[in-house]
Backbone as CSV, one residue per row, in Angstrom:
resi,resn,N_x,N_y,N_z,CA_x,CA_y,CA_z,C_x,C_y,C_z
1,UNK,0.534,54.565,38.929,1.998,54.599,38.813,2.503,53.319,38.137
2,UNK,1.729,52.289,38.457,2.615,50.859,37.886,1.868,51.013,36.761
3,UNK,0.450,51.257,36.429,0.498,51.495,34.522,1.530,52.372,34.117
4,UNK,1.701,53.720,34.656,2.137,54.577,33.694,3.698,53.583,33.268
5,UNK,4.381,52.885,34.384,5.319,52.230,34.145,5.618,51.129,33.109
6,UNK,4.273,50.594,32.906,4.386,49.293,32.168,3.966,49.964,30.489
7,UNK,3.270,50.950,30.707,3.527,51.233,29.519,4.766,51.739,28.990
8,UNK,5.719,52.429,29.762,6.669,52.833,29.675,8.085,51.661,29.000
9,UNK,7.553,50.768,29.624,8.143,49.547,29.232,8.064,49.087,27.987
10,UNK,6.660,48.703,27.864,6.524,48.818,26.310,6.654,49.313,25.261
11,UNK,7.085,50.682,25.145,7.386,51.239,24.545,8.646,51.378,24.431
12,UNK,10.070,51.165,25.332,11.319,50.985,25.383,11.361,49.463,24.643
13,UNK,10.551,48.515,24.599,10.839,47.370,24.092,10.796,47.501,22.337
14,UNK,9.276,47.995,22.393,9.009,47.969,21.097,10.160,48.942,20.095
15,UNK,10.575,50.208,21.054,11.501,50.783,20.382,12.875,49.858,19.845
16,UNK,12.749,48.998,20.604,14.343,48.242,20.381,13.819,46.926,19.391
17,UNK,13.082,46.747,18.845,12.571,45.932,17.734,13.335,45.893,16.371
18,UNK,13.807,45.155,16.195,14.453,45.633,14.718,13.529,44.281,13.485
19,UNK,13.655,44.667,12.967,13.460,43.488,11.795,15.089,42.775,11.367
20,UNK,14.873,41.289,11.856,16.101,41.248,10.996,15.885,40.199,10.068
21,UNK,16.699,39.887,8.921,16.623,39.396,7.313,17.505,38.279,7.662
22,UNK,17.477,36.952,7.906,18.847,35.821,7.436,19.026,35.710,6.162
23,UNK,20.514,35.908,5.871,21.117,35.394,4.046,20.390,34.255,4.132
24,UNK,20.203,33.444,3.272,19.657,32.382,2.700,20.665,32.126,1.307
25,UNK,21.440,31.215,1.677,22.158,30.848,0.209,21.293,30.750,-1.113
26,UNK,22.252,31.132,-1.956,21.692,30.783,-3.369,22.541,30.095,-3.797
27,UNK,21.804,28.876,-5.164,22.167,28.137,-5.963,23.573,28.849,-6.807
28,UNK,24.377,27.978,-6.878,25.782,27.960,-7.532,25.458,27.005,-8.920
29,UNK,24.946,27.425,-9.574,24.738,26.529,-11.042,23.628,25.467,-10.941
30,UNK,23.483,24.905,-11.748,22.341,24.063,-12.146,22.564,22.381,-10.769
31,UNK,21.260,22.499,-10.287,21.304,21.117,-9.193,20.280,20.312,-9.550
32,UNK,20.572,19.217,-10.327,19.432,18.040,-10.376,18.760,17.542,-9.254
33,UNK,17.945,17.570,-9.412,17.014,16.843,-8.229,16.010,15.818,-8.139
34,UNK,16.487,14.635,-7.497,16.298,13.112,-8.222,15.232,12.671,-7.587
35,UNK,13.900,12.560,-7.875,13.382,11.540,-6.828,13.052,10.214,-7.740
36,UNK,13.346,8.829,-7.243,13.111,7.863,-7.383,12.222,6.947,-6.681
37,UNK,11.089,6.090,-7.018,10.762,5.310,-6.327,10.426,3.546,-7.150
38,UNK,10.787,2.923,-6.429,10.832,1.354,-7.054,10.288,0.829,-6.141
39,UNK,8.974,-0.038,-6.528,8.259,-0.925,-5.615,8.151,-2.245,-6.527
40,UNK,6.998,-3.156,-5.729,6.410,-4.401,-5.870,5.059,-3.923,-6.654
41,UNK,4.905,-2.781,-7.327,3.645,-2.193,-8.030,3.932,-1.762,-8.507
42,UNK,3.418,-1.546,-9.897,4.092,-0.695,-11.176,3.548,0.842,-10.734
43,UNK,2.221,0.580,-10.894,1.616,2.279,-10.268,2.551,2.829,-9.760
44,UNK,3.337,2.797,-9.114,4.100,3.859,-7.867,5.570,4.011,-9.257
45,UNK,6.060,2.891,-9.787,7.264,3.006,-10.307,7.724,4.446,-11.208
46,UNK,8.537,5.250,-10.566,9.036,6.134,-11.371,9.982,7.033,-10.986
47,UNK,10.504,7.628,-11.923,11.651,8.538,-11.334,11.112,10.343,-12.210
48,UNK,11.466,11.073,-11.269,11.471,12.369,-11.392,12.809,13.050,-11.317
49,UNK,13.105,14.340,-12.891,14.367,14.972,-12.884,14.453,16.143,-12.961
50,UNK,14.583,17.031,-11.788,14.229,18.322,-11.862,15.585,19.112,-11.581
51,UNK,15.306,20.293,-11.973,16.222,21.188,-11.287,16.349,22.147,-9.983
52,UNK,16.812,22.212,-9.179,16.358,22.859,-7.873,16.312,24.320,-8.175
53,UNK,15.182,24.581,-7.058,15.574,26.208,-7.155,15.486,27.082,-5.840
54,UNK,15.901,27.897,-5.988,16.029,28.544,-4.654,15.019,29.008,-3.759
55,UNK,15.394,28.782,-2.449,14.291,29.020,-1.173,12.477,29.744,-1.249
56,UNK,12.893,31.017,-2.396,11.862,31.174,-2.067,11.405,31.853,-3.539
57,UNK,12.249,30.787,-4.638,11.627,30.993,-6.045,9.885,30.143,-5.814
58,UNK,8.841,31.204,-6.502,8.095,30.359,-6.890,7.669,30.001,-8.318
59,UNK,8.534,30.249,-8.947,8.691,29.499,-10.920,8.055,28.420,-11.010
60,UNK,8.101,27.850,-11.938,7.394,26.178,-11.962,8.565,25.588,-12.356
61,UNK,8.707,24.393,-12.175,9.997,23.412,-12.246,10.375,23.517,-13.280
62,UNK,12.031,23.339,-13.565,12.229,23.202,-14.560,12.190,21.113,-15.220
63,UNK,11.911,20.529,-15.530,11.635,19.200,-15.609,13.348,19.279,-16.771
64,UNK,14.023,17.691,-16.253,14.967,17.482,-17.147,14.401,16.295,-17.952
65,UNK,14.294,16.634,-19.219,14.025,15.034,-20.104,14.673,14.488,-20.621
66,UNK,15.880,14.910,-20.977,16.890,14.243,-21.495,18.056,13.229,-21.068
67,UNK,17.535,13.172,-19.755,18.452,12.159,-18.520,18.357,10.686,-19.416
68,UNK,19.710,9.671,-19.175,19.396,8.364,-19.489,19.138,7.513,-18.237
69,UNK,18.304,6.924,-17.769,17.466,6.387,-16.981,17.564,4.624,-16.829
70,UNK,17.731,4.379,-15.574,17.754,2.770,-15.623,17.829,2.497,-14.275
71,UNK,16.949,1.505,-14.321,16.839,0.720,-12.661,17.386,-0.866,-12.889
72,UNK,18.800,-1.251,-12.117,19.153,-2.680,-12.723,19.172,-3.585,-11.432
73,UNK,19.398,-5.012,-11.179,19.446,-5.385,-9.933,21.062,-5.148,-9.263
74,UNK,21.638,-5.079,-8.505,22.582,-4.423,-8.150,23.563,-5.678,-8.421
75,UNK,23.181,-6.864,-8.734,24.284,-7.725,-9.288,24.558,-7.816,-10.468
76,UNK,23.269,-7.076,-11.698,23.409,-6.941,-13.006,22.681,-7.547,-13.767
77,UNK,22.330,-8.746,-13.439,21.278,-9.734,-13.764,20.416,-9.045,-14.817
78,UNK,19.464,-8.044,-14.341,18.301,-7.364,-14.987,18.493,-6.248,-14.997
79,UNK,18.402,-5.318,-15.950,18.522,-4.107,-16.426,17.271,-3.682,-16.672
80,UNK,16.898,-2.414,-16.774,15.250,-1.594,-17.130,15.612,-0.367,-17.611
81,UNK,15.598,-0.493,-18.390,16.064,0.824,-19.327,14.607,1.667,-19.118
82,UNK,14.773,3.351,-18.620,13.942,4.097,-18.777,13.192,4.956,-19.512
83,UNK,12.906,5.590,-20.049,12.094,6.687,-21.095,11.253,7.253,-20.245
84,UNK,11.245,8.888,-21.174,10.506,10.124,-20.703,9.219,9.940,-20.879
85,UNK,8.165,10.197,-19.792,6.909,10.175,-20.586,6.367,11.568,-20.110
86,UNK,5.379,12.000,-21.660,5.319,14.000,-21.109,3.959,13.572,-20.043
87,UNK,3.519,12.568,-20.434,1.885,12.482,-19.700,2.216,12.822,-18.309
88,UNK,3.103,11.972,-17.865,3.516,12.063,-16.653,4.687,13.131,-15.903
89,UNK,5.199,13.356,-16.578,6.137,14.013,-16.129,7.296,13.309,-15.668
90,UNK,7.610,12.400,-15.998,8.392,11.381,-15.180,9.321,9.937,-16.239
91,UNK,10.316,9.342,-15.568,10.440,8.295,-16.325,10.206,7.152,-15.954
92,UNK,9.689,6.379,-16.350,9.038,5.154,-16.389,9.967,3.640,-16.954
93,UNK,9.839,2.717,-16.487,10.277,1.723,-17.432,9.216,1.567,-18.743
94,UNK,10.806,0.830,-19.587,9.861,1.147,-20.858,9.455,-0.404,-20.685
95,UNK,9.489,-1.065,-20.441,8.893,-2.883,-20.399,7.464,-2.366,-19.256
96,UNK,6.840,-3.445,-19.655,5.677,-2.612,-19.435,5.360,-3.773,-18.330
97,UNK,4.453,-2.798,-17.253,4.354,-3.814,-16.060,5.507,-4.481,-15.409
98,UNK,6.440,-4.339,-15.646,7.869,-4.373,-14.459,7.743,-3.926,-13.257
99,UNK,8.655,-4.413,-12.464,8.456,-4.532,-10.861,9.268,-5.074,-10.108
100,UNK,9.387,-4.475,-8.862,10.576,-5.351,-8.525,10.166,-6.779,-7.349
101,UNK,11.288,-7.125,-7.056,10.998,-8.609,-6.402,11.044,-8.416,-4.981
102,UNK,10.421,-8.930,-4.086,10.704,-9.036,-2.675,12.364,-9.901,-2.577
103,UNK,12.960,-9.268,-1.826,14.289,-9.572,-1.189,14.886,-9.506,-2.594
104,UNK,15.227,-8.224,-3.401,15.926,-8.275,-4.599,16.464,-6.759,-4.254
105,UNK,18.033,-6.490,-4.375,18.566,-5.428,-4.216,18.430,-4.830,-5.499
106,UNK,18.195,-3.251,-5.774,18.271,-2.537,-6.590,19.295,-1.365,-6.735
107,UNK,19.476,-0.661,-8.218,20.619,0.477,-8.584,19.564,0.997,-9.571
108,UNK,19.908,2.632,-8.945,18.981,3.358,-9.710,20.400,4.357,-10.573
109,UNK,20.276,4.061,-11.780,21.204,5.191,-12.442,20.953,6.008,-13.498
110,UNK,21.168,7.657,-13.186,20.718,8.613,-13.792,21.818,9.257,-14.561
111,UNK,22.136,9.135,-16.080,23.021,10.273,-16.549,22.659,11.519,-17.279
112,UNK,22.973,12.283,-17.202,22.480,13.444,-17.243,23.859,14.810,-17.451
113,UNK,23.905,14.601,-18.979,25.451,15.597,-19.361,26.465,15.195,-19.011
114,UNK,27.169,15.212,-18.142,28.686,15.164,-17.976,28.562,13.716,-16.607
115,UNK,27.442,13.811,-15.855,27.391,13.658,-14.602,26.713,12.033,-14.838
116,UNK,27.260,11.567,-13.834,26.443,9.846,-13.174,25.912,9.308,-11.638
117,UNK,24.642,9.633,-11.412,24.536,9.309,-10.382,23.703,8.336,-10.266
118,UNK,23.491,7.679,-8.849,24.021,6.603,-8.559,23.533,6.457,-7.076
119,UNK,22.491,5.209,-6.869,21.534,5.174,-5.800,21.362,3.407,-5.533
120,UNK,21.290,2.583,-4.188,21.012,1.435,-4.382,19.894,1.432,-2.769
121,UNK,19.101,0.605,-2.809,18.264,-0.048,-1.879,17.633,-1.306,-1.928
122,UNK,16.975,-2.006,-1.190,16.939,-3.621,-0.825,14.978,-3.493,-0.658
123,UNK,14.801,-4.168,-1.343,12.768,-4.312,-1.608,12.677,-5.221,-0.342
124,UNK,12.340,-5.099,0.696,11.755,-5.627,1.950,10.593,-5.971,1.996
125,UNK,10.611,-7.411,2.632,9.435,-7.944,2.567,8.337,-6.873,3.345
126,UNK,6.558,-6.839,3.194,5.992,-6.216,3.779,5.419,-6.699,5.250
127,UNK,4.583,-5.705,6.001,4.542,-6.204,7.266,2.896,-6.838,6.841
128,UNK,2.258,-7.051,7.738,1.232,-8.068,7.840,-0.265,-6.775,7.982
129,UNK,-1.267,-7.029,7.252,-2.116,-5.989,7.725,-3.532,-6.910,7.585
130,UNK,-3.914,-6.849,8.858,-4.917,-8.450,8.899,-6.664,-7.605,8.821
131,UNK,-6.545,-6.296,8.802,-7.866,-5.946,8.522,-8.083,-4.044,8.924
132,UNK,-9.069,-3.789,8.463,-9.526,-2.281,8.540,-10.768,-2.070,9.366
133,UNK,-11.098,-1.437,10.845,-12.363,-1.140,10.937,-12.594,0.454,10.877
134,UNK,-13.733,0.403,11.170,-13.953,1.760,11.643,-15.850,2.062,12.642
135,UNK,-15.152,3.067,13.292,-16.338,3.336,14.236,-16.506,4.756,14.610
136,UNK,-18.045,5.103,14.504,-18.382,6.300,14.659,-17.624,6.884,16.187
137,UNK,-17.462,7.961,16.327,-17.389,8.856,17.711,-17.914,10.278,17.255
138,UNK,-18.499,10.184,18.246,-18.895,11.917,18.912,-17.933,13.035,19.132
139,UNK,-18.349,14.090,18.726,-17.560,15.315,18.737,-17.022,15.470,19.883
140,UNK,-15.347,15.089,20.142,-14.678,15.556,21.071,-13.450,16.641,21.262
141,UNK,-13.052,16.808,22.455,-11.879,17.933,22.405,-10.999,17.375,21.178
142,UNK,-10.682,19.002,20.685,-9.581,19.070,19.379,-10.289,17.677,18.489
143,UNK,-10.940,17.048,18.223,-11.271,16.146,17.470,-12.949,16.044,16.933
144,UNK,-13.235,15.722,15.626,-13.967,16.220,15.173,-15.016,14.638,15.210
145,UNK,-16.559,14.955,15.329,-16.715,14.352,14.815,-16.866,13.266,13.944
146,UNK,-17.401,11.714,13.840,-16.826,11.100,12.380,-16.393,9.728,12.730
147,UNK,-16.158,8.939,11.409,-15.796,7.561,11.547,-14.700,7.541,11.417
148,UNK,-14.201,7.074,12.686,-12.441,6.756,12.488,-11.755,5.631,12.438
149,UNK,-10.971,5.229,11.415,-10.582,4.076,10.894,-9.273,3.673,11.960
150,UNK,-9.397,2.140,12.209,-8.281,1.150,12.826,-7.764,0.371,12.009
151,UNK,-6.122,0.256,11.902,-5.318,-0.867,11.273,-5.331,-1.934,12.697
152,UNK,-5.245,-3.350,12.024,-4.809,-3.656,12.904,-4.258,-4.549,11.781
153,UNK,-2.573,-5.490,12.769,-1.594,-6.061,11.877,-0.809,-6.621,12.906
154,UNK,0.274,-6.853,11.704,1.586,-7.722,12.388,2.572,-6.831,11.850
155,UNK,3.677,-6.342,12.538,4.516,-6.144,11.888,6.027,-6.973,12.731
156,UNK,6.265,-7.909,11.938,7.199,-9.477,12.676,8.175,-9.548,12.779
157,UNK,9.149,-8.142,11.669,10.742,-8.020,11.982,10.754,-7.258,13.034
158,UNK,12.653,-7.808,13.255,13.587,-7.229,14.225,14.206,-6.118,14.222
159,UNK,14.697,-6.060,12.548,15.395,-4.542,12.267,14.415,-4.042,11.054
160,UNK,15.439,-3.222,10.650,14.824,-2.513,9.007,13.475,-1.985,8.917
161,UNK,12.991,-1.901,10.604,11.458,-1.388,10.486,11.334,0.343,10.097
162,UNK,11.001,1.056,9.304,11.004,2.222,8.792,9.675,2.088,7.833
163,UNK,8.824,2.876,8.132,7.338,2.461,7.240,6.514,4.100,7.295
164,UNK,6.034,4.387,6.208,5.118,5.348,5.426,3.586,4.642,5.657
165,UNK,2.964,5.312,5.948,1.222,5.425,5.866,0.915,6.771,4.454
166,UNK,0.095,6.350,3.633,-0.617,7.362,2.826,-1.994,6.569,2.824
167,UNK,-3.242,8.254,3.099,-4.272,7.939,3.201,-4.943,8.726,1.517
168,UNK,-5.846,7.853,1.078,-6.418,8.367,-0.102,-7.994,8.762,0.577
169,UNK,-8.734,9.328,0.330,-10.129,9.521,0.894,-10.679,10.257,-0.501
170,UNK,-11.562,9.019,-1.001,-12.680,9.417,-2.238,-11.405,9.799,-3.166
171,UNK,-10.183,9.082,-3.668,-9.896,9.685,-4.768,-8.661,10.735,-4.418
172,UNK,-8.836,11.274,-3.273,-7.870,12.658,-3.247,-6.675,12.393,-1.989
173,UNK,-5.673,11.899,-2.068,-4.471,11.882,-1.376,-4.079,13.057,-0.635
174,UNK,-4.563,12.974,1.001,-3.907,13.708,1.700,-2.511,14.151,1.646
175,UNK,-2.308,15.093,1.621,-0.869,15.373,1.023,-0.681,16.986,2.201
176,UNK,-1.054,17.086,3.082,-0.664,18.275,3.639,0.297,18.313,5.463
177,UNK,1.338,18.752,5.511,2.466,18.304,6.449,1.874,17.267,7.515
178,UNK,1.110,17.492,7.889,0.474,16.901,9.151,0.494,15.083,8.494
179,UNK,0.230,14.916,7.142,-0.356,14.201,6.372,0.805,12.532,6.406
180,UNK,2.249,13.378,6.422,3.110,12.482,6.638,3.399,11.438,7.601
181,UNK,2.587,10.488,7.488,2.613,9.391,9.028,3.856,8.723,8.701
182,UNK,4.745,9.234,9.442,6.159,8.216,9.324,6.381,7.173,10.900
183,UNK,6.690,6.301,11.066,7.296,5.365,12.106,7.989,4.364,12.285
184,UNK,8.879,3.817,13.122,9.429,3.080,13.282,9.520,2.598,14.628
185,UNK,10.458,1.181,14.743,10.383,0.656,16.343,10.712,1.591,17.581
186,UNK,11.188,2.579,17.187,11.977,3.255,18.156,10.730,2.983,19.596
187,UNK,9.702,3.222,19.736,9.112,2.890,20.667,7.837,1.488,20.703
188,UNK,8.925,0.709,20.023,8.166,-0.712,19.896,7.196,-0.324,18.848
189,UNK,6.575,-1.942,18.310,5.338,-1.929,17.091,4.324,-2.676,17.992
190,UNK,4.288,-2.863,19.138,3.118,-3.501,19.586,1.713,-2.949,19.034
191,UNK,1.545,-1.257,19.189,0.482,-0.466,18.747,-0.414,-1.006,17.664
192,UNK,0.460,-1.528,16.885,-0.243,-2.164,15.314,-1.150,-3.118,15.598
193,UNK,-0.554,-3.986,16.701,-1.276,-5.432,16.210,-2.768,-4.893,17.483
194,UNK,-2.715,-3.881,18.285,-3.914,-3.235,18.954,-4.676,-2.739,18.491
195,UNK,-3.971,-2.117,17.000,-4.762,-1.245,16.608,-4.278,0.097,16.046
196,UNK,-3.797,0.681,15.086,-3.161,1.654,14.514,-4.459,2.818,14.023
197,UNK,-4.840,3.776,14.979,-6.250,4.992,14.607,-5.337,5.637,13.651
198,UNK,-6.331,6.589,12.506,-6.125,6.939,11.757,-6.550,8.354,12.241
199,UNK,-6.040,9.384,12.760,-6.754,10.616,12.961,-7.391,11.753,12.188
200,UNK,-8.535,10.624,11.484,-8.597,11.793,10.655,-10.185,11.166,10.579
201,UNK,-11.281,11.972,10.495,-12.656,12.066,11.158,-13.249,11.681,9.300
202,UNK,-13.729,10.638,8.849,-14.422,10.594,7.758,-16.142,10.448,8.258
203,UNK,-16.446,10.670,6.701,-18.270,10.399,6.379,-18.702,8.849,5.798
204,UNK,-19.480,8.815,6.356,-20.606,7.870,5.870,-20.435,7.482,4.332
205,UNK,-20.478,6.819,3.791,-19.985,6.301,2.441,-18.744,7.284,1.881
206,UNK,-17.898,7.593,2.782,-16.706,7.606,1.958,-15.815,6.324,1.959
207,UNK,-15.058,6.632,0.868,-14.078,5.101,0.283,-12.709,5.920,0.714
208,UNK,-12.358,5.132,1.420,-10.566,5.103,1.998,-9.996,4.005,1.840
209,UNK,-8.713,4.197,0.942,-7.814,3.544,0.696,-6.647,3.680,1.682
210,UNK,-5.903,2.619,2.388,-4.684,3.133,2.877,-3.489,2.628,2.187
211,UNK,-2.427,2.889,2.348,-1.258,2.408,1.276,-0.254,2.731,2.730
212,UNK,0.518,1.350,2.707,1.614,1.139,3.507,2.942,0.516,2.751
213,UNK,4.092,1.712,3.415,5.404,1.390,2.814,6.486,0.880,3.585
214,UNK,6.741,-0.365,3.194,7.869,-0.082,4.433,9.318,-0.165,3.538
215,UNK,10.063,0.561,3.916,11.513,1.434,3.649,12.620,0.871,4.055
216,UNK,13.624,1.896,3.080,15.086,2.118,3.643,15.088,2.474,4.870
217,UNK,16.260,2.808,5.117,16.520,3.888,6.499,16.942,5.248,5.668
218,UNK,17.612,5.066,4.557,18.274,6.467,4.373,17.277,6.967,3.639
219,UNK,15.914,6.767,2.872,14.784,7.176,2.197,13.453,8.160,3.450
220,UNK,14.025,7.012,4.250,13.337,7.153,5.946,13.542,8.887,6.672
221,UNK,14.681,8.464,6.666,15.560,9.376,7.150,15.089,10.916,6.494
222,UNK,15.185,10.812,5.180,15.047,11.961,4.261,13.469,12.459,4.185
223,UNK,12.529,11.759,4.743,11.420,11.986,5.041,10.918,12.895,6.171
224,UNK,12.061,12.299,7.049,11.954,12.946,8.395,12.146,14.333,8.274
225,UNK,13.296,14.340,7.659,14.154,15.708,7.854,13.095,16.596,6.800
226,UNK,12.539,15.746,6.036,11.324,17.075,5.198,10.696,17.554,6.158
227,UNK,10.068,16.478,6.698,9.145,16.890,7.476,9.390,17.854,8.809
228,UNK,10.489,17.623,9.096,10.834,19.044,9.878,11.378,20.116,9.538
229,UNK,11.367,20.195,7.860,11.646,21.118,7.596,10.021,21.993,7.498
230,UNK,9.265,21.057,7.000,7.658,21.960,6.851,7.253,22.602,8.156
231,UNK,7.370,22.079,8.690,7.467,22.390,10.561,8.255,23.605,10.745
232,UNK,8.886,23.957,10.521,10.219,25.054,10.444,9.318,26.454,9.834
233,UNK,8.716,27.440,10.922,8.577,28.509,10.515,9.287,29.510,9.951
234,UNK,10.123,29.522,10.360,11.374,30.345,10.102,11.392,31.933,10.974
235,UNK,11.123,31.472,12.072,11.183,32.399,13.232,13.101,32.514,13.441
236,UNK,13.160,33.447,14.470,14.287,33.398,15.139,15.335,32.752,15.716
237,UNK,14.279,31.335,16.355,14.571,30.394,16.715,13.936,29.279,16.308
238,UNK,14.035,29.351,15.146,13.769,27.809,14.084,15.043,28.305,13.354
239,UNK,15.941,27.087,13.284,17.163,26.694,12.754,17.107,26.968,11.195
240,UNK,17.844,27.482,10.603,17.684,27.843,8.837,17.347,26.602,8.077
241,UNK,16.404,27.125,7.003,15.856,25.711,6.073,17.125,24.952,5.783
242,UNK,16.846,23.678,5.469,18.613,22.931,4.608,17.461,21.837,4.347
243,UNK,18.463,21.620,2.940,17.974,20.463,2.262,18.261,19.402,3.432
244,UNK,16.935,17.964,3.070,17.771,17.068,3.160,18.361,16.028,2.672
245,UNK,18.819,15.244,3.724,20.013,14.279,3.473,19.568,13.476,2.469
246,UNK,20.500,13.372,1.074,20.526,12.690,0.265,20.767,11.305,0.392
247,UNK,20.261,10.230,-0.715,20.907,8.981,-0.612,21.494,8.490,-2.357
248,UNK,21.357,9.745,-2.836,21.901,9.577,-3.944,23.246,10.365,-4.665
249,UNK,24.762,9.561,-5.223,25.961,10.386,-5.048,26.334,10.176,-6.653
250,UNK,26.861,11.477,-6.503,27.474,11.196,-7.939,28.878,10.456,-7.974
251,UNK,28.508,9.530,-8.851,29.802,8.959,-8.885,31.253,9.095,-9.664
252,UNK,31.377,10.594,-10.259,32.721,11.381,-10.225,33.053,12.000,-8.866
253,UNK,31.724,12.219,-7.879,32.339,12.993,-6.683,32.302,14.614,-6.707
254,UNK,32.095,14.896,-7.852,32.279,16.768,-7.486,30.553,17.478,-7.906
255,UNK,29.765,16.712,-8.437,28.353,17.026,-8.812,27.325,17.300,-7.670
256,UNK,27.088,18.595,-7.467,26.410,18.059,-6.242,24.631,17.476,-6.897
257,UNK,24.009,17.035,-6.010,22.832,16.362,-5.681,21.514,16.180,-5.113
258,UNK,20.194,16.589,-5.338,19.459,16.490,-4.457,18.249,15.300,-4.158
259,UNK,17.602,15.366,-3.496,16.627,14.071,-3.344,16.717,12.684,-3.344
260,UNK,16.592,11.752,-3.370,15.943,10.133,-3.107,15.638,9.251,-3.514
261,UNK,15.916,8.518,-3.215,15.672,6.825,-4.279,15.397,5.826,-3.481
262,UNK,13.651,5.471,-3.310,13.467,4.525,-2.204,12.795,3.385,-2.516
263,UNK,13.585,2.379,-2.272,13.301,0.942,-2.505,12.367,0.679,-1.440
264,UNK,10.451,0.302,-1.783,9.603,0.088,-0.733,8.587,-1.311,-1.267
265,UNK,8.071,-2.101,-0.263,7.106,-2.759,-0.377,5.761,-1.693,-0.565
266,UNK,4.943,-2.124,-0.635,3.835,-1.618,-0.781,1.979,-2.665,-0.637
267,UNK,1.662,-2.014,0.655,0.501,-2.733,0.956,-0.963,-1.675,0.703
268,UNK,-2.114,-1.919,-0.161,-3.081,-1.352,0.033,-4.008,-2.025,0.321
269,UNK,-4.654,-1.228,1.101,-6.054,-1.556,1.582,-7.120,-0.861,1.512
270,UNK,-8.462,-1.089,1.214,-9.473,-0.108,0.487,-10.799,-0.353,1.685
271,UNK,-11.307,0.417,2.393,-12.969,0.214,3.005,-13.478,1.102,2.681
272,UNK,-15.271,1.222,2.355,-16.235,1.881,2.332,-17.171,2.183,3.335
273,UNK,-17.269,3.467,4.136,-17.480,3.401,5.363,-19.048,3.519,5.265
274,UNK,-20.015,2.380,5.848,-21.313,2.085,5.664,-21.709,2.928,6.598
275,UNK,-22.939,3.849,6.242,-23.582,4.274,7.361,-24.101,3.649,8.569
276,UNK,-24.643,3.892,9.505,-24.632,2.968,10.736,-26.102,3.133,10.636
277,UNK,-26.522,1.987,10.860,-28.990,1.635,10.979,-29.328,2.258,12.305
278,UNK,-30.134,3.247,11.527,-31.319,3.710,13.089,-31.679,2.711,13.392
């Protein structure tokens, strides 16, 4: 009697199943989409000009090349006039080996047709990174096998702490959601100077590079909110995709805008993980 019931159940449920569809806005005309980045390393220096496209176009970008391009110090001092390069996809300063200064405010400005936008951030000194180890472990729960790498450091400010981890392994830049190590003081930096694990299980002569950024808040910020957007299945109860929060405005005011312009230090560090002697 209580099966015949529970199936009975199930079948009143499943009957009441619907599929349902959320609108998903679409694009209202053409949306540039800015990413910028300016460091203390030319490697990283560049800006990207795309056009956005909708939720669940998969086209290939449209790339803008015709933008006029310039990164200046925000008092005027130094100007960097940009140019397209096709190699890259991107614009570059055209002075070659430029860079910016520790404790030097920057303005990133993009024109592009009718429109001027318009981005500033502050190159922060970096935090302290006093060495790399690493040590084998044994195959444990949820964790694999493998040599797992320790930061250990200083990191000595009070405010403005907002910092990026990117791991390179042999050449190939982790790049997949999980991949995004973002943090800040919110629960103290003591961890660092103990020891910062890297969760991620390497081999015996592989070469890992790590690269540390430390940030804006509003570059910070816009990281975050990606990152919970990748997180975002798009179930029922996962909140609808939305861009995020920009730090770049047009300065007529009616253009809208997408993506980032982040003024970062930049620390790398490189080990080769030696096999361990029978």
């Amino acid at each position: 009697m209580r099966l015949s019931g529970l199936i009975l159940l199930v079948l009143i449920i499943s009957s009441c199943q619907e599929e349902v569809n959320l609108p998903l806005g679409t694009l209202k005309g053409e949306i540039p989409v800015i990413e910028g980045v300016w460091t203390d390393n030319n490697f990283y220096n560049e800006v990207k000009v795309t056009l956005a496209k909708n939720y669940l176009d998969t086209s290939e970008n449209v790339i803008i090349k015709d933008a006029m391009v310039s990164i200046s110090t925000t008092d005027g001092s130094t100007v960097l006039p940009f140019r397209y390069y096709e190699e890259s996809g991107s614009y570059r300063a055209q002075r070659s080996g430029a860079v910016g200064v520790i404790g030097e405010s920057y303005q990133l400005n993009v024109q592009w047709e009718d429109y001027e936008f318009q981005s500033e951030g502050t190159l922060l000194p970096p935090p302290i990174v006093d060495s790399l180890t690493y040590k084998y472990e044994e195959e444990r729960l949820f964790r694999d096998e493998g040599y797992y790498i320790k930061v250990y450091g200083k990191i000595p400010y009070e405010e403005n702490n907002y910092y990026r981890i990117r791991v390179i392994e042999n050449d190939t830049l982790k790049d997949r959601r999980s991949d995004y190590m973002l943090f800040d003081d919110t629960f103290g930096l003591r961890f660092f100077e103990n020891g910062l694990e890297l969760d991620y299980a390497f081999d015996a002569k592989d070469t890992v590079q790590l690269e540390l950024y430390r940030m804006n808040k509003k570059p910070y910020d816009y990281f975050v909110q990606l990152v919970n957007l990748f997180y975002s299945d798009g179930g029922l109860f996962s909140p609808p995709p939305q861009n995020p929060e920009t730090n770049i405005q047009d300065l007529n005011g009616n253009k809208e805008v997408l993506g980032y312009f982040s003024v970062m230090s930049v620390l790398r560090e490189k080990v080769i993980i030696k096999p361990e002697e029978d």
